[in-house]
C-alpha positions as CSV (number, residue, x, y, z in Angstrom):
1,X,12.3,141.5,-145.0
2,X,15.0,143.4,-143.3
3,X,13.1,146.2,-141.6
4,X,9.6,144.6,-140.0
5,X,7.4,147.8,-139.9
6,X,4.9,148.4,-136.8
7,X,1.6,148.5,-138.4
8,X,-1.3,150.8,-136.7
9,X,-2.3,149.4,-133.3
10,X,-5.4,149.8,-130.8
11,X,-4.9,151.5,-127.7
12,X,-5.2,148.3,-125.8
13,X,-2.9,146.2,-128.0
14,X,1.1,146.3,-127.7
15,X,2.4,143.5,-130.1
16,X,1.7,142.4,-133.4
17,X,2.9,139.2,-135.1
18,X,5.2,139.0,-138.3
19,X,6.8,136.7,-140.3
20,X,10.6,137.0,-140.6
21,X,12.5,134.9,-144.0
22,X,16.1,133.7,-143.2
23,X,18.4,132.2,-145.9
24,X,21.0,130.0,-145.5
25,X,23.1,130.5,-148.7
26,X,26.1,128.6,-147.5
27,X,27.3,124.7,-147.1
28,X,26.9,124.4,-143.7
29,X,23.6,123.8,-141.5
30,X,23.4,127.0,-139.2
31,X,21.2,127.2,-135.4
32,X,20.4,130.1,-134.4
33,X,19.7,130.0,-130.9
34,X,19.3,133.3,-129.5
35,X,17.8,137.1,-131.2
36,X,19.4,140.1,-129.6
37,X,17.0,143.7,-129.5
38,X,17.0,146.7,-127.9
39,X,15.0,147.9,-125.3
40,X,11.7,149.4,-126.7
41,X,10.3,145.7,-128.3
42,X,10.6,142.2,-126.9
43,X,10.5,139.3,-129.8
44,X,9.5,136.0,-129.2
45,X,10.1,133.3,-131.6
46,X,10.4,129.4,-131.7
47,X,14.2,128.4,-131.1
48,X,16.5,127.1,-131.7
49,X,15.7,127.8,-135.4
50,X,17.6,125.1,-137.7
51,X,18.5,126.3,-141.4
52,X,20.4,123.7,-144.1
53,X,22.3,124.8,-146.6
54,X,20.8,126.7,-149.4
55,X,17.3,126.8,-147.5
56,X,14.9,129.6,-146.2
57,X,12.8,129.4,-143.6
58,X,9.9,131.8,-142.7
59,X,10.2,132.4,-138.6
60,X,6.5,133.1,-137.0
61,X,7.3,135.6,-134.7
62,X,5.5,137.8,-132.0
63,X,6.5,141.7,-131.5
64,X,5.9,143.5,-128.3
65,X,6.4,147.2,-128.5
66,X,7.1,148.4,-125.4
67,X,7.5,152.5,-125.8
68,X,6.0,155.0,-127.4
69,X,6.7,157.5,-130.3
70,X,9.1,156.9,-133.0
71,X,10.5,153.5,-132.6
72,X,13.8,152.1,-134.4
73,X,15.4,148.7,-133.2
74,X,17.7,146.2,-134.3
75,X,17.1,142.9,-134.0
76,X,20.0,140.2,-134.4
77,X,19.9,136.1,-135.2
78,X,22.5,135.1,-133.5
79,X,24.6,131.8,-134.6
80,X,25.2,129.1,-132.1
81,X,28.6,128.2,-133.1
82,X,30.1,131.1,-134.5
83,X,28.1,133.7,-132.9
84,X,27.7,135.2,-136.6
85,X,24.5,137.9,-136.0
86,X,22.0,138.2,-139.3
87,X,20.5,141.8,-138.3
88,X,17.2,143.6,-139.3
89,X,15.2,146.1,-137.9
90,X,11.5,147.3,-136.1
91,X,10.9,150.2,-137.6
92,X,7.7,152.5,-137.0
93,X,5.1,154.9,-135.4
94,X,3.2,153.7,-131.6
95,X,0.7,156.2,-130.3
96,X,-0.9,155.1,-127.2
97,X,-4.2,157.1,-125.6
98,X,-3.9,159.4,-122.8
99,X,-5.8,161.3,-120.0
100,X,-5.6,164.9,-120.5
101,X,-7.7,166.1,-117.7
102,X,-4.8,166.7,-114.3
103,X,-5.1,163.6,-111.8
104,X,-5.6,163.4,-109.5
105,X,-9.3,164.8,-110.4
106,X,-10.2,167.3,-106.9
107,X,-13.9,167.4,-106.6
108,X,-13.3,170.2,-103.6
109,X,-15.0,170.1,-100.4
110,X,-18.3,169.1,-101.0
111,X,-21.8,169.7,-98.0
112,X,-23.0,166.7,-96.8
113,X,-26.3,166.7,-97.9
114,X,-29.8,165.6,-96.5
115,X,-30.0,163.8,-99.5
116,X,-28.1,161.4,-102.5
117,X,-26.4,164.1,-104.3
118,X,-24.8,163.6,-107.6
119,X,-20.9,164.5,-107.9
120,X,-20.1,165.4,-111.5
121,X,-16.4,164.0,-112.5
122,X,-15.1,164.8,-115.8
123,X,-12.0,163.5,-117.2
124,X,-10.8,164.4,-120.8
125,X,-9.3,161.5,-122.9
126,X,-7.2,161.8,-126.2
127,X,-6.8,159.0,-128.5
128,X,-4.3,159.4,-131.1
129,X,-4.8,155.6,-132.4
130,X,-6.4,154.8,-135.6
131,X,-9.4,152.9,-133.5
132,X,-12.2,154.1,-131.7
133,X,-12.1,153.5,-127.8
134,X,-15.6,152.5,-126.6
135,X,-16.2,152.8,-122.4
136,X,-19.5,151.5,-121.1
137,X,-18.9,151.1,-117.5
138,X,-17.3,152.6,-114.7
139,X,-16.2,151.4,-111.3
140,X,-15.4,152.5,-107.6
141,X,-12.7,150.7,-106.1
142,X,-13.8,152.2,-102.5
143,X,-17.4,150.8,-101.3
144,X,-18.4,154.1,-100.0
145,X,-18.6,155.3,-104.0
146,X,-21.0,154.4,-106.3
147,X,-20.4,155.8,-109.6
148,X,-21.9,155.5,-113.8
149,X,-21.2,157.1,-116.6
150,X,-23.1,159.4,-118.1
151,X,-25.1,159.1,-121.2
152,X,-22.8,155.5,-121.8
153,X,-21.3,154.1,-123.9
154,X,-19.1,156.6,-124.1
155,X,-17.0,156.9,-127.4
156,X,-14.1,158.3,-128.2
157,X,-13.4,158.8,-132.1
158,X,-10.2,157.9,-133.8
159,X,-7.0,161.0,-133.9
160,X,-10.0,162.9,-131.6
161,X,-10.4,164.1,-127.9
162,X,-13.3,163.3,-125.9
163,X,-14.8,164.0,-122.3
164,X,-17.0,162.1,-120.3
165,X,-18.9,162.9,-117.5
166,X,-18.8,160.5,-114.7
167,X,-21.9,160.7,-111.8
168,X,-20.2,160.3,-108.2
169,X,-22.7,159.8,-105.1
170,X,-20.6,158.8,-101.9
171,X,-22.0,157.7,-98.8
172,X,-19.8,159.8,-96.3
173,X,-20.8,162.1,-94.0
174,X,-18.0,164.1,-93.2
175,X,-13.5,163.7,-94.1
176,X,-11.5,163.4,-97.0
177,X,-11.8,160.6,-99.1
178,X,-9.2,158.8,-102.2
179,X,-10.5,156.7,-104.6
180,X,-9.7,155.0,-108.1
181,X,-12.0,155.0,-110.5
182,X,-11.6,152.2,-112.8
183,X,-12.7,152.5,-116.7
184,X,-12.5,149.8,-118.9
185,X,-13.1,150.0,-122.4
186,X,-12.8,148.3,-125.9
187,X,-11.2,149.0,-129.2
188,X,-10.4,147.0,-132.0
189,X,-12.0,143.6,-130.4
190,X,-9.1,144.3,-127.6
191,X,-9.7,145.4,-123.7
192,X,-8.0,148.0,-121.9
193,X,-8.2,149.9,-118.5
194,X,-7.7,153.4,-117.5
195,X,-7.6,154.4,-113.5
196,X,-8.5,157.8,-112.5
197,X,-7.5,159.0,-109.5
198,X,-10.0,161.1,-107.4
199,X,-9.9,163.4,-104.2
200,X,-13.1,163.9,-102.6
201,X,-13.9,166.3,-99.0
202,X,-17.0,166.2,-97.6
203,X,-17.9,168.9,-95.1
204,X,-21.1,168.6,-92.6
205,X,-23.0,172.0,-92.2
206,X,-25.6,173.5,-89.8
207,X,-27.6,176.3,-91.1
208,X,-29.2,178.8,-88.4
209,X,-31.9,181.6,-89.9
210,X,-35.0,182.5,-88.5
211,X,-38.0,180.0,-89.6
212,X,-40.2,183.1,-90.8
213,X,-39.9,186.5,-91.3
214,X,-42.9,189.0,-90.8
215,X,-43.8,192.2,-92.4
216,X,-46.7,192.4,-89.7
217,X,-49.6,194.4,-91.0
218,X,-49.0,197.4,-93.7
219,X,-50.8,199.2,-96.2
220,X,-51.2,199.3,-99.7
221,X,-50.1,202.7,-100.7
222,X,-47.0,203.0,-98.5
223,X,-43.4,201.9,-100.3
224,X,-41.5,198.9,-100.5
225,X,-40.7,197.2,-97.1
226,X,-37.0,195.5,-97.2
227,X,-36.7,193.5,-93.5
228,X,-33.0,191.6,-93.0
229,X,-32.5,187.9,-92.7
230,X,-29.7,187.0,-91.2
231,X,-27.9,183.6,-92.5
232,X,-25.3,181.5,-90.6
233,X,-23.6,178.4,-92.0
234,X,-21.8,176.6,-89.3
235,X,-19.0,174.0,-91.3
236,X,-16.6,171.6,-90.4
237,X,-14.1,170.8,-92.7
238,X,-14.6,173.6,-94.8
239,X,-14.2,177.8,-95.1
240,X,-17.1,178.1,-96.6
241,X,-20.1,177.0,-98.5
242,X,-21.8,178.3,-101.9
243,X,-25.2,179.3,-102.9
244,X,-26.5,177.8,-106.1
245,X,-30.0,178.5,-106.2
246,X,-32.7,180.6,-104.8
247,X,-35.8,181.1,-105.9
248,X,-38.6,183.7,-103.5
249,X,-42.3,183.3,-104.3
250,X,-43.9,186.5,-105.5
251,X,-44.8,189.5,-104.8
252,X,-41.6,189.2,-102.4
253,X,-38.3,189.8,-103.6
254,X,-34.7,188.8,-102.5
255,X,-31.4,190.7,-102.8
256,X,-29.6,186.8,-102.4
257,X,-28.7,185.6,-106.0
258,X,-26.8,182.1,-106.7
259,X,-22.8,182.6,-105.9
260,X,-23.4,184.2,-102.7
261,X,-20.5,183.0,-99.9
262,X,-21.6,182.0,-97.0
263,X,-18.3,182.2,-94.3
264,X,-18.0,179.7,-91.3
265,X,-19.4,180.5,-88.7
266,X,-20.6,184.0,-89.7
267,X,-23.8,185.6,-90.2
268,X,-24.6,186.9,-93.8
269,X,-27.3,189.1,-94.0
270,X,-29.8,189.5,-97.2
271,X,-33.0,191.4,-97.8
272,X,-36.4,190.2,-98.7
273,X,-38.3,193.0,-99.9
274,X,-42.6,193.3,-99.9
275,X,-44.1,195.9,-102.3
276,X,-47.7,196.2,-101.2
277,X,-49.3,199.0,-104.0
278,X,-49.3,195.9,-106.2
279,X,-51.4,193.9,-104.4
280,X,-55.4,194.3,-104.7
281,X,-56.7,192.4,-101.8
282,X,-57.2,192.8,-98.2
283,X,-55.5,189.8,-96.0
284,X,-53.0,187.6,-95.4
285,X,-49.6,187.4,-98.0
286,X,-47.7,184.2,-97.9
287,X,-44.4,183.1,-99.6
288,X,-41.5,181.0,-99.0
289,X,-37.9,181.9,-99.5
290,X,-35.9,178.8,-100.9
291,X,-32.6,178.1,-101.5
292,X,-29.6,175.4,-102.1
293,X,-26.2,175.5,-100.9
294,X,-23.3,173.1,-102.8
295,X,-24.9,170.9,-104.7
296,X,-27.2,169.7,-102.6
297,X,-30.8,168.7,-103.7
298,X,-32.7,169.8,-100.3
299,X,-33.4,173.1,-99.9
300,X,-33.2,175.2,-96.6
301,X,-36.8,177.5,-96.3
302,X,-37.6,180.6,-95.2
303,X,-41.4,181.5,-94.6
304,X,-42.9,185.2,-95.0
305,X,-45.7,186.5,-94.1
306,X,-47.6,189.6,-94.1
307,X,-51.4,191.0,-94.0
308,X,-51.7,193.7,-96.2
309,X,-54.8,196.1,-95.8
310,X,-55.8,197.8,-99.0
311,X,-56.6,201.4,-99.1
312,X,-58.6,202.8,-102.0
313,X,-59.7,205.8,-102.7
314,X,-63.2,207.3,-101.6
315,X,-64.8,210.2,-104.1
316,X,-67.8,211.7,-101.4
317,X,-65.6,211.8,-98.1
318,X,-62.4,212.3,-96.6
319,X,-59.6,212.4,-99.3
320,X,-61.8,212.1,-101.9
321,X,-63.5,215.3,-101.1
322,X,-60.7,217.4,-101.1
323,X,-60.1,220.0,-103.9
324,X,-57.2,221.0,-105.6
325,X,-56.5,223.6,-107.5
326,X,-54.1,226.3,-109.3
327,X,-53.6,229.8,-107.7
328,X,-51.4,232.8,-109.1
329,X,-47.9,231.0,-108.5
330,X,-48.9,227.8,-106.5
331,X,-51.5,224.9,-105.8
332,X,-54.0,225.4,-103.3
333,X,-55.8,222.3,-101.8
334,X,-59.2,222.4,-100.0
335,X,-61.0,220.1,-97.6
336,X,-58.2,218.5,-97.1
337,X,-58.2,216.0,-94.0
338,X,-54.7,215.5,-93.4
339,X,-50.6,215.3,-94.8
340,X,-50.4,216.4,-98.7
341,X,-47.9,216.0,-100.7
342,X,-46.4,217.4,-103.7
343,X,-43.9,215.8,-106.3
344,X,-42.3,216.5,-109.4
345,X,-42.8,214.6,-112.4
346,X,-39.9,213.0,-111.7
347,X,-41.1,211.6,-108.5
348,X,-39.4,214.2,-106.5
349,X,-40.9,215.5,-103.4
350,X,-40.4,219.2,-103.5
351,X,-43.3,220.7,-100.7
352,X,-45.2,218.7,-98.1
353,X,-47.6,220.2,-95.9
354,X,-50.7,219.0,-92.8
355,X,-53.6,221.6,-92.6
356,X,-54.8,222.2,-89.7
357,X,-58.6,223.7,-91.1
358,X,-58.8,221.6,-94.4
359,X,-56.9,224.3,-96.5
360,X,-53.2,224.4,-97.2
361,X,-51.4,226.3,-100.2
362,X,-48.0,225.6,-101.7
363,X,-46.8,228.9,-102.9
364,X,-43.5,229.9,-105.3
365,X,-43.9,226.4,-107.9
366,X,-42.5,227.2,-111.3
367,X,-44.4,226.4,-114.2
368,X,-45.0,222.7,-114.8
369,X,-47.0,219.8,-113.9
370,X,-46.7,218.7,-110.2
371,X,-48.5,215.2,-108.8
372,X,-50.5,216.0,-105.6
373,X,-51.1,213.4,-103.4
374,X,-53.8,213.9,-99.8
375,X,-53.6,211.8,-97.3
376,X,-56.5,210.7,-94.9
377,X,-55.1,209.5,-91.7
378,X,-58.0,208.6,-90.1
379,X,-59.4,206.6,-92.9
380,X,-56.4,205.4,-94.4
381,X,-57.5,206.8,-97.7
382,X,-55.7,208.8,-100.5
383,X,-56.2,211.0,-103.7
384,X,-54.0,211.4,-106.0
385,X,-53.9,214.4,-109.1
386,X,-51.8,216.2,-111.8
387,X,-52.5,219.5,-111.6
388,X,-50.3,221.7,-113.9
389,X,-49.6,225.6,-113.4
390,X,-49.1,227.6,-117.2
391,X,-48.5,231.3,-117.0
C-alpha cells in the first residue's frame, strides 16, 4: 500500500508491524539499501532489499511510533545506485494514557503518630486508548515507604478516567521526605509503568492539657456547669495541627468539634459542659473526653469527673411545706424557708425574694401564669408551681 495506517494501540505498546509490497516494473534489478522517515516513527526492515525486474516483493517491516496525536510521515526506499526514492506514508491517530492528578502529589505536613497511620494518595489517570489498563501493584522506591493499593486491581476502562486510591504508611519520625511511587500495569497482553512523584512532611508534636478536669461536687437542680480546658500543641515542622475527631462521653458535652486549629505553641481553650438536672442518682459522674489530631489513630484523653448530689423534693417539710398562692395583684408564698423565685413562662426571671418569717409577697404581676420556684438552703430541697393570676 502507499499510506500504512497506524491501527489502535495499548497504552504500553509503541510499534506495530506491517507489510510493505514493492514492484520492480523495469529491466533492471534494483537494491534498496536505505528507507528515509521523519521524526515521529522509526522503521526497521531487512536490507538491503533486492528486487528483479518485473517482480514484487512483500517487505516485513516493524513501525515505532514515537509521538503522539495526529501522525503523518513519509517514508522513502531509497535506490543504491541511483538514489531513486519510492515514497509512501504512516498515516494515523496515537493516544497514549496520562496522569491527570498535579505531580508531584503533596500529602502536606503530616503528625507523627504513636501509631502506623495510613496516608491516602490519590492520583487520577485518563486513558484515551481503546484497551483497558489493569494495575495490581504498587511500589515505593524509598525503604522508609510502604505502600498498596487500594481495593486492587485497579481498572481503568477504555476512552474513561479513573482514580485510585493508594495507602501510604512511612516510617519517619520527623522531615520532609521525596519518593517515586512506581505503578505497573497491563493492557492488551503488554506491560507498562507509570512513576508518581510524591512529597511527604512529617511533623512531631507534644500535646500539654490537664489529665482531668473536675466539676467537684454540685447539685442537681442548679444549671449547666461549663469549666475551660485549655489545649497546647507544641510542633516542629509545622504551623499547626488539625482536629479530626472528638467524641465526649455523656452527660458531658464539648464545644470542640472536628476542624478545630490547633496553633504552635499556643494554648486553645474549649469548654466541657456538665448538666446535673438530668441526672437521677446521688454519686460519682465519670467520662472521658477523646480526640484525634491529623490522621492519627491514637487518641489524646481527657478524664472528667464530678459527684453530683441529687436534690428532690420533700411534701411534709421545708420546701415542700410552703404555700403559694394568688392575692389581689400578686402571689403570696407562705412557710417559706428560704430564696423564691419567680419566672415567666418564658423562663424569665422577673421577682426574686428571701423571707425572713416564712412569708414573702410579690406584688404588681400582670395577668398570666408565672412559675414559682422555693428554695430550702438548709436542706437542699426545692418546690416548684404554676400559679396563674386572672382578673
Amino acid at each position: 500500500p502507499a499510506t500504512v495506517t497506524i491501527p489502535p494501540l495499548p497504552a504500553c505498546r509503541s510499534d506495530f508491524n506491517q507489510e510493505y509490497t514493492l514492484s520492480n516494473n523495469g529491466a533492471d534489478t534494483l537494491v534498496i539499501d536505505s528507507i528515509a522517515h521523519g521524526n515521529a516513527i522509526r522503521i526497521t526492515a531487512p536490507l538491503p532489499i533486492i528486487l528483479p525486474p518485473s517482480t514484487s516483493i512483500k517487505i516485513p517491516m516493524k513501525i515505532t511510533v514515537r509521538g503522539t496525536g495526529m501522525i503523518r510521515e513519509d517514508i522513502a526506499f531509497i535506490e543504491k545506485t541511483c538514489q531513486w526514492r519510492f515514497r509512501g506514508s504512516v498515516t494515523g491517530l496515537r493516544t497514549a494514557p496520562k496522569i491527570f492528578t498535579a505531580l508531584p502529589v503533596d500529602l502536606g505536613t503530616k503528625l507523627s503518630c504513636d501509631s502506623v497511620t495510613d496516608r491516602i494518595v490519590v492520583v487520577g489517570f485518563n486513558n484515551p486508548t481503546s484497551f483497558p489498563m489493569e494495575f495490581t501493584n504498587v511500589y515505593a522506591q524509598s525503604t522508609q515507604n510502604t505502600v498498596r493499593i487500594d481495593k486492587a486491581p485497579f481498572i481503568v476502562p477504555p476512552g474513561g478516567d479513573r482514580s485510585v486510591v493508594i495507602v501510604l504508611n512511612s516510617s519517619i519520625t520527623q522531615g520532609a521526605l521525596t519518593d517515586t511511587l512506581l505503578l505497573p500495569f497491563e493492557s492488551d497482553a503488554c506491560e507498562g509503568l507509570f512513576k508518581v512523584p510524591v512529597v511527604l512532611r512529617v511533623s512531631s508534636v507534644t500535646v500539654n492539657q490537664p489529665k482531668a478536669l473536675s466539676f467537684d461536687t454540685l447539685k442537681s437542680n442548679v444549671k449547666p456547669i461549663t469549666k475551660s480546658l485549655p489545649i497546647t500543641a507544641t510542633l516542629a515542622g509545622a504551623p499547626q495541627t488539625i482536629v479530626q475527631y472528638v467524641e465526649i462521653t455523656e452527660p458531658f458535652t464539648t464545644s470542640m468539634k472536628p476542624g478545630l486549629v490547633l496553633p504552635h505553641n499556643r494554648a486553645t481553650s474549649v469548654n466541657v459542659t456538665l448538666d446535673p438536672q438530668g441526672i437521677m442518682v446521688d454519686g460519682p459522674v465519670r467520662g472521658t473526653l477523646r480526640y484525634q489530631l491529623d490522621s492519627c489513630a491514637v487518641p489524646y484523653e481527657v478524664q472528667l469527673n464530678a459527684n453530683v448530689v441529687v436534690v428532690g423534693v420533700d411534701e411534709e417539710q421545708g420546701a415542700g411545706s410552703a404555700r403559694i398562692s394568688v392575692s389581689d395583684d400578686g402571689i403570696v408564698v407562705s412557710d417559706a424557708p428560704g430564696r423564691v423565685d419567680v419566672y415567666d413562662l418564658r423562663g424569665q426571671m422577673i421577682a426574686s425574694g428571701t423571707s425572713e418569717l416564712g412569708y414573702i409577697r410579690f406584688g404588681g404581676l400582670a395577668t398570666g401564669c408565672y412559675l414559682v420556684t422555693v428554695h430550702d438552703e438548709a436542706t437542699s430541697r426545692m418546690k416548684t408551681a404554676i400559679t396563674c393570676i386572672v382578673r
